[in-house]
C-alpha positions in Angstrom: 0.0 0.0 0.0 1.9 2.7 -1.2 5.4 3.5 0.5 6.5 1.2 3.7 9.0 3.0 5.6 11.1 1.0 8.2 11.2 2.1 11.4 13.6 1.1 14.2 11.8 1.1 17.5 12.1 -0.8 20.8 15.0 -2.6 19.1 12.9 -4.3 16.8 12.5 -3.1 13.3 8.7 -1.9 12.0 7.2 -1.7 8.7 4.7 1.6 8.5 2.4 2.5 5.5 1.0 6.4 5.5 -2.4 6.8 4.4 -5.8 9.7 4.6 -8.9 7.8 4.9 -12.1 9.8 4.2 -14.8 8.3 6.1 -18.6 10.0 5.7 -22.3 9.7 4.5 -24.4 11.2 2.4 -24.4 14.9 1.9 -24.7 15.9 5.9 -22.3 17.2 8.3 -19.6 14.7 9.7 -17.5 16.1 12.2 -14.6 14.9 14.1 -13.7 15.6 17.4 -11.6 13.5 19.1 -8.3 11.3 18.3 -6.2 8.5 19.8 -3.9 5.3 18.9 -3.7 1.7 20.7 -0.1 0.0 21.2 -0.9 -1.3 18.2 -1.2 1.3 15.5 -5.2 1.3 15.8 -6.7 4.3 15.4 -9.8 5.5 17.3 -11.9 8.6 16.1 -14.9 10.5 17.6 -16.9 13.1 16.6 -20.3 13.7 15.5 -22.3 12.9 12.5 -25.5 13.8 10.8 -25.8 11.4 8.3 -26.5 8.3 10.6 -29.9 6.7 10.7 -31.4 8.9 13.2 -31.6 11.9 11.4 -29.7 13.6 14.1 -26.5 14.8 15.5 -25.3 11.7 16.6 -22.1 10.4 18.2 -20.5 8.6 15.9 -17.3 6.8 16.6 -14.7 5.2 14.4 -11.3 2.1 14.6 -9.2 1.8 11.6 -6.2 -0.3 11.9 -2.7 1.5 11.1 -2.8 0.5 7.4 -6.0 2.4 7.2 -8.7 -0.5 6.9 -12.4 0.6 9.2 -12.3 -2.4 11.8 -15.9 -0.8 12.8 -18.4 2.2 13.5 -20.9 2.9 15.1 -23.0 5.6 16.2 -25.0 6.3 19.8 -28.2 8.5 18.9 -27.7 11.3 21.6 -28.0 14.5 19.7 -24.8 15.8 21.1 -22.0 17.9 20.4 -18.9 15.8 21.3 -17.1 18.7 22.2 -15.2 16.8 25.3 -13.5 14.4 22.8 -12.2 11.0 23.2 -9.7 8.6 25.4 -8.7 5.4 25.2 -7.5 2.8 28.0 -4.6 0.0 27.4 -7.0 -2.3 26.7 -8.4 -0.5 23.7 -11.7 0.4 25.4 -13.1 4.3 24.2 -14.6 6.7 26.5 -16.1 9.6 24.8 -18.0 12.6 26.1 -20.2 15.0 25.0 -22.6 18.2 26.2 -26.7 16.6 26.2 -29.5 18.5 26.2 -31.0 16.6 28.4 -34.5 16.9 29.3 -35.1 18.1 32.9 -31.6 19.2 33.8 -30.5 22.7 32.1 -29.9 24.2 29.0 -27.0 22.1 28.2 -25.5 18.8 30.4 -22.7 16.5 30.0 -22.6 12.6 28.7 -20.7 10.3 28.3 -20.0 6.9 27.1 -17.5 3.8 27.0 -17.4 1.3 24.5 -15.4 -1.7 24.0 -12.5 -2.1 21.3 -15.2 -4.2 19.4 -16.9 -0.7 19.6 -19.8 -2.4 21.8 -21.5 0.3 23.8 -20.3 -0.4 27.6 -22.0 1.7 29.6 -23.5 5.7 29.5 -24.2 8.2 32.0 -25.0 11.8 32.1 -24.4 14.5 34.4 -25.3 17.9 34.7 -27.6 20.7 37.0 -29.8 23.9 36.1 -27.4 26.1 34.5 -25.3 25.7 31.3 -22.5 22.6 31.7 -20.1 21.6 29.0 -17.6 18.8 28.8 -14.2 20.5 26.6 -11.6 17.9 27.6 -10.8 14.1 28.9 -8.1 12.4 29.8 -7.3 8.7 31.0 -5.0 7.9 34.1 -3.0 4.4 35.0 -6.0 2.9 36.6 -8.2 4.1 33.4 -10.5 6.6 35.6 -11.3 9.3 33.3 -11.3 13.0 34.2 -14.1 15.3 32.3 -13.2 19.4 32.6 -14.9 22.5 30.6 -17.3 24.9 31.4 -20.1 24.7 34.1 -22.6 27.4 34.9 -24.5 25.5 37.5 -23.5 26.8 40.8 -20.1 27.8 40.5 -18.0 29.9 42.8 -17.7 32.7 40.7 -20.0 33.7 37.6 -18.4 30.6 35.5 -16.1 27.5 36.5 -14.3 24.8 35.0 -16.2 21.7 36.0 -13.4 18.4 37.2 -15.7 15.4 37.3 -14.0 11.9 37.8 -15.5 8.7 36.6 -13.6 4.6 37.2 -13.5 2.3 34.0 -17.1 1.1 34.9 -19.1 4.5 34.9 -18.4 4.8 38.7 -18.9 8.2 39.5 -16.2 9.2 42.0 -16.3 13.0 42.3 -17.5 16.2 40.9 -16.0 19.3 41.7 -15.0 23.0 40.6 -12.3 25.0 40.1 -13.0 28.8 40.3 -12.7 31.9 42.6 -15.2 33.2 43.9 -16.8 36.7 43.1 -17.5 38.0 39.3 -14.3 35.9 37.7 -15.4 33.3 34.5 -12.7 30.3 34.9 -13.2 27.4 31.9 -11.2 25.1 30.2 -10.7 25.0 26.3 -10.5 21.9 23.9 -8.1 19.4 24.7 -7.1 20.9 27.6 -6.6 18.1 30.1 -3.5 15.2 30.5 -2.6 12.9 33.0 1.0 11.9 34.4 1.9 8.4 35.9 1.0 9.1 39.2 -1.9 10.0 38.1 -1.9 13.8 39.1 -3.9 15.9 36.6 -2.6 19.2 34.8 -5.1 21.5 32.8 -4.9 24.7 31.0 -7.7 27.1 31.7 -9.0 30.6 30.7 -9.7 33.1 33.3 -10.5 36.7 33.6 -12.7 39.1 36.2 -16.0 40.2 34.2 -14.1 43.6 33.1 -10.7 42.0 32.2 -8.8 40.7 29.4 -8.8 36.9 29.2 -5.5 35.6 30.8 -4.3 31.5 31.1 -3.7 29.7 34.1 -2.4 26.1 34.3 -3.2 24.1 37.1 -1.8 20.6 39.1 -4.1 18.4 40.9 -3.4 15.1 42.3 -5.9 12.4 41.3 -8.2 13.4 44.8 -8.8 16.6 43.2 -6.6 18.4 45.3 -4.6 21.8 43.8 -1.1 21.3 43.7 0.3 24.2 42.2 -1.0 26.7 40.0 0.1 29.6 37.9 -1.0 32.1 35.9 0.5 33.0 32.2 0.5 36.5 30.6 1.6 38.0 27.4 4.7 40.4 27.4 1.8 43.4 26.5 -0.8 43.3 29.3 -3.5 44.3 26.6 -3.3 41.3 24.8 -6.1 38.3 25.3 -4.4 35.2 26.2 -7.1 32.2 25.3 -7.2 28.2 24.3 -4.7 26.3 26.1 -4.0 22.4 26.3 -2.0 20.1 27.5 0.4 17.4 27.1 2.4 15.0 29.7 6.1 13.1 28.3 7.3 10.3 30.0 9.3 12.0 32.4 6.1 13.3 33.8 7.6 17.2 32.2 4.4 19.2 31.0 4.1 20.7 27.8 1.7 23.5 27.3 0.3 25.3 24.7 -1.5 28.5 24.6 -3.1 30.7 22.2 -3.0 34.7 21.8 -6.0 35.7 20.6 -5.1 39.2 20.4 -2.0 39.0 18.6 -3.1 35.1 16.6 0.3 33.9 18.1 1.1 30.4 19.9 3.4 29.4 22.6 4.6 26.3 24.0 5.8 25.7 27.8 7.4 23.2 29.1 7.4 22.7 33.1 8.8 20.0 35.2 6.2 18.0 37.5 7.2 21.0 40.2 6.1 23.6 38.5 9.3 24.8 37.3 9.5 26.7 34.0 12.1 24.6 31.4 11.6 26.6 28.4 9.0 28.3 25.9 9.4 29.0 21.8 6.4 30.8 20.6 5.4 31.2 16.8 4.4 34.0 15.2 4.1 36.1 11.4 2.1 35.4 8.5 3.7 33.4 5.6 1.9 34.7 2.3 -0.5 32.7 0.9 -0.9 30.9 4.7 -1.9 33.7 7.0 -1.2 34.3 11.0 -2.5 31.6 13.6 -6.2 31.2 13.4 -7.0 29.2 16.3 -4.9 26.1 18.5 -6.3 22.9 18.3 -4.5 20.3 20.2 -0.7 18.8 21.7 0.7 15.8 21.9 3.8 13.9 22.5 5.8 11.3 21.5 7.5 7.9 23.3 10.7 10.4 22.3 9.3 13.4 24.2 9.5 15.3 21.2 6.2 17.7 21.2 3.8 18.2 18.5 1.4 21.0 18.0 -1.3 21.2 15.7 -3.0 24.7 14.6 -5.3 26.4 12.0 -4.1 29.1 9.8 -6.0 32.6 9.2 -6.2 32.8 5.4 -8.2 31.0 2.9 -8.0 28.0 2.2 -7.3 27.1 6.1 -5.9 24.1 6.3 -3.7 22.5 9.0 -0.2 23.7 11.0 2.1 21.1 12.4 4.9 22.0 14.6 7.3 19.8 16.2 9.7 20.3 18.7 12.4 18.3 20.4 12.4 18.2 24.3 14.9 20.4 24.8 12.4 23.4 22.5 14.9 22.7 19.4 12.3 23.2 16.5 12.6 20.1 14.3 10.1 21.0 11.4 6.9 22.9 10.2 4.1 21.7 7.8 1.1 22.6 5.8 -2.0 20.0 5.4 -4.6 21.7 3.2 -6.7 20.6 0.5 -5.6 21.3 -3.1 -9.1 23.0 -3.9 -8.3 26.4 -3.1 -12.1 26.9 -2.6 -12.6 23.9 0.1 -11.4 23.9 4.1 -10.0 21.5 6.3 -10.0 21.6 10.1 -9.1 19.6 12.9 -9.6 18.5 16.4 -6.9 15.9 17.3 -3.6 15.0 17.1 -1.6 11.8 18.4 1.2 9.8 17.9 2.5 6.1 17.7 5.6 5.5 19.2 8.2 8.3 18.0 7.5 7.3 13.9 4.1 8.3 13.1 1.8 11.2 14.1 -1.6 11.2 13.1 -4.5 13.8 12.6 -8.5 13.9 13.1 -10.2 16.0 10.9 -12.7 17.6 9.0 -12.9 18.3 5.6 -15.0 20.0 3.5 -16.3 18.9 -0.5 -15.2 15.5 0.9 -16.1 12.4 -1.6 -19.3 11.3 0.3 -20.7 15.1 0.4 -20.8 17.7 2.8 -18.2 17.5 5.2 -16.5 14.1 6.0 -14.4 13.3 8.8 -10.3 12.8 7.7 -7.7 10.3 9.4 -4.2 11.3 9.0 -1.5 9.3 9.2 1.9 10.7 8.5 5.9 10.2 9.1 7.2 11.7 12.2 10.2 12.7 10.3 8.1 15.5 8.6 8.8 13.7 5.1 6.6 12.7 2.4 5.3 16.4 1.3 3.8 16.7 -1.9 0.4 16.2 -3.2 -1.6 14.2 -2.0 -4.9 13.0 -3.6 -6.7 15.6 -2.8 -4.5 17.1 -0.4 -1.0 19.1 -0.7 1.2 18.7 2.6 4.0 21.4 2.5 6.8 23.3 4.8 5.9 26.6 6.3 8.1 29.3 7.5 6.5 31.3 10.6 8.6 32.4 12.6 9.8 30.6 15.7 11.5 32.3 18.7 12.1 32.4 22.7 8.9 33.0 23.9 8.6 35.8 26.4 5.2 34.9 28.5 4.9 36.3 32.1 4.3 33.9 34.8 2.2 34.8 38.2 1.1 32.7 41.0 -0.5 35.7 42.6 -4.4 34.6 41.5 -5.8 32.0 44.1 -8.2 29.6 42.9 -10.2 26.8 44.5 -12.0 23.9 44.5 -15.6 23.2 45.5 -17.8 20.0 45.7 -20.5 20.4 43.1 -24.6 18.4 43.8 -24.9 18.3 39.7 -27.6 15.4 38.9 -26.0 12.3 37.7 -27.8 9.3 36.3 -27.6 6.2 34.0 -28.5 7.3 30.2 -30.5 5.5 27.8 -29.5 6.9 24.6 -30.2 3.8 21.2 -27.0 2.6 19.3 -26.9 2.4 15.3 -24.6 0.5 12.9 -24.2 3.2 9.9 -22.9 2.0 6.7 -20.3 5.1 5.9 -18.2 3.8 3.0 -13.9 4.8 4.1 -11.8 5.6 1.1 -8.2 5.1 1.6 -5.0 6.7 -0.3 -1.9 6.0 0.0 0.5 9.2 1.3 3.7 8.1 -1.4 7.1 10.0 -1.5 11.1 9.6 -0.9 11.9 9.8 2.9 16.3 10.5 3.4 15.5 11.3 6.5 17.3 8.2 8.5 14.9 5.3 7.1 14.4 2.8 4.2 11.5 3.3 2.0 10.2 1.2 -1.2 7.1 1.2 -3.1 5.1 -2.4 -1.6 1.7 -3.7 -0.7 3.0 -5.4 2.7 2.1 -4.8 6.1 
């Protein structure tokens, strides 16, 4: 299938094909939302889809195996927005989570779901109280309890909070909580926000501000009880400027990598602390290539069994497509590409971005004029080398030159936040399951890689 690039890893020598798959139905809206990879190379996908049998906004979830082939999907008919994305456990099991509006809690209420790695629907619960309550982030720890965080207007401490809800592998509840400060502050997560290290202590990025103020970051330790271990707020060199969407991302070292968004200036930077809060380094990126445009908006991080870093982002000019970075773990800038769709006429955004080992990277998206119609969700699945640019089907991948520098973003732990126990209504959910019939078109991603590795044109595994 295309080009098989060889791979040394854990001493044993791998075989990896690159590939898109287009997955979608009809002429409806097929969104994806959510991204992550087994030991395996399996990939799982979440997101939400209007072309299944219900007619509605469903939750539609995906598993391809790493040479691109659908293993299964299927859909759960809750009319949600899976804004909280997806996790999966080491046993390939997929918890996914939503906001619900559910009928007698409030306007909006948070779900969420487990299924199997056959993709049979485990369990489902939902959770949520009078106000507005939305689920932006998950994340999975060693004893696969997940973590749900986002926004929650139902009695917070100040006029919004970032809910921190813990559920064990078997829909358990085990807490809710919220982080906030009290009086007329707004405190909320944005997408992706949340990781976990191996002790299971929880780090978040979250956006905070007094009614009257600019929007500034703050990142935030718990341990896995809920408890604050250290926080700190994060500030743009000009005090004017609104500092927005941040997320999160954990190496094995237990360092954590953040990224953050400038809303005001359409800049990025990424932070890397040690598990005790102290600072290693930040590079931020900024300009606007022609043709490309400034930063748009920050969609996810990730890293790899190398600790390298990997940030994915959305440009500001038309056509938007998407912008990769990758770092090295000591804030070295390794490469920068392009995904966009060679129809200069059509978009492409994302949601998700995870790795496999330290040779492959892959992407969750959605993509407009997509074969099925409407927009079609996109699974990505290229070198971690940065290699193979060219076109692509229907895609060009291509090197980008923003500007990449020492980042010069203030640090403050001068704003106190806390923690409150939360009496949201929790209960069992009854939403149907479906078995759509979305047809998965596969292409190959070919090209010459003299980057370190053996490539040949094949059809092997």
């Amino acid at each position: 299938m295309g080009i098989i690039q060889m791979v040394m890893g854990g001493g044993a020598l791998e075989e990896q094909n690159y590939w898109y798959a287009n997955i979608g139905g009809s002429s409806q809206e097929d969104h994806s939302y959510g991204i992550d990879v087994d030991s395996s190379g399996n990939v799982y996908t979440s997101g939400r889809s209007e072309s299944t049998s219900s007619g509605s906004a469903d939750l539609y979830l995906t598993k391809h195996d790493k040479d691109g082939t659908l293993l299964w999907q299927t859909a759960l008919e809750a009319s949600t927005y899976t804004y909280g994305g997806s996790v999966i456990d080491d046993s390939g099991n997929i918890y996914s989570s939503g906001l619900q509006n559910i009928s007698g809690y409030g306007s909006w209420d948070i779900f969420i779901s487990k299924h199997n790695s056959s993709g049979t629907l485990q369990w489902q619960r939902q959770i949520g109280g009078s106000g507005d309550d939305r689920p932006y982030g998950m994340c999975i720890d060693s004893s696969s309890n997940v973590y749900i965080v986002g926004e929650l207007e139902s009695s917070p401490q100040g006029t919004r909070d970032t809910p921190y809800i813990k559920y064990n592998s078997s829909g358990v509840l085990q807490f809710q909580k919220s982080i906030g400060k009290s009086g007329s502050y707004y405190f909320f997560t944005s997408y992706n926000s949340p990781a976990a290290d191996s002790s299971d202590n929880i780090y978040l990025s979250a956006l905070w501000k007094p009614n009257s103020g600019n929007y500034q970051n703050m990142i935030v330790k718990l341990n896995s009880s809920g408890t604050i271990q250290w926080n700190k707020s994060i500030g743009s060199a000009t005090a004017t400027d609104s500092v927005r969407g941040g997320m999160s991302s954990v190496d094995s070292s237990d360092n954590i990598y953040f990224a953050i968004y400038n809303d005001t200036a359409k800049t990025f930077v990424v932070l890397k602390y040690n598990s005790a809060g102290t600072q290693q380094w930040q590079r931020q990126i900024t300009g606007t290539p022609s043709g490309i445009g400034d930063i748009d908006r920050l969609w996810d991080i990730t890293t790899d069994s190398d600790d390298n870093v990997y940030v994915v982002t959305q440009n500001g000019t038309a056509p938007t497509g998407l912008c990769i970075f990758k770092w090295n773990s000591s804030g070295t800038l390794q490469w920068q590409r392009f995904w966009k769709q060679s129809d200069s006429g059509e978009y492409i955004h994302e949601m998700g971005i995870t790795t496999v080992k330290a040779h492959s990277f892959h992407l969750g998206a959605t993509a407009s004029d997509a074969p099925e119609g409407g927009a079609d969700r996109v699974v990505i699945k290229l070198p971690a080398d940065g290699t193979l640019t060219g076109t692509v089907g229907d895609y060009i991948y291509e090197s980008l030159s923003y500007t990449e520098s020492a980042g010069a973003y203030t640090e403050s732990s001068a704003t106190t936040i806390t923690t409150q126990t939360t009496s949201l209504t929790e209960a069992a959910a009854s939403f149907s399951t479906n078995t759509p019939t979305f047809t998965n078109t596969v292409t190959p991603i070919t090209g010459i890689n003299v980057a370190g590795s053996v490539e040949f044109d094949g059809t092997g595994d």
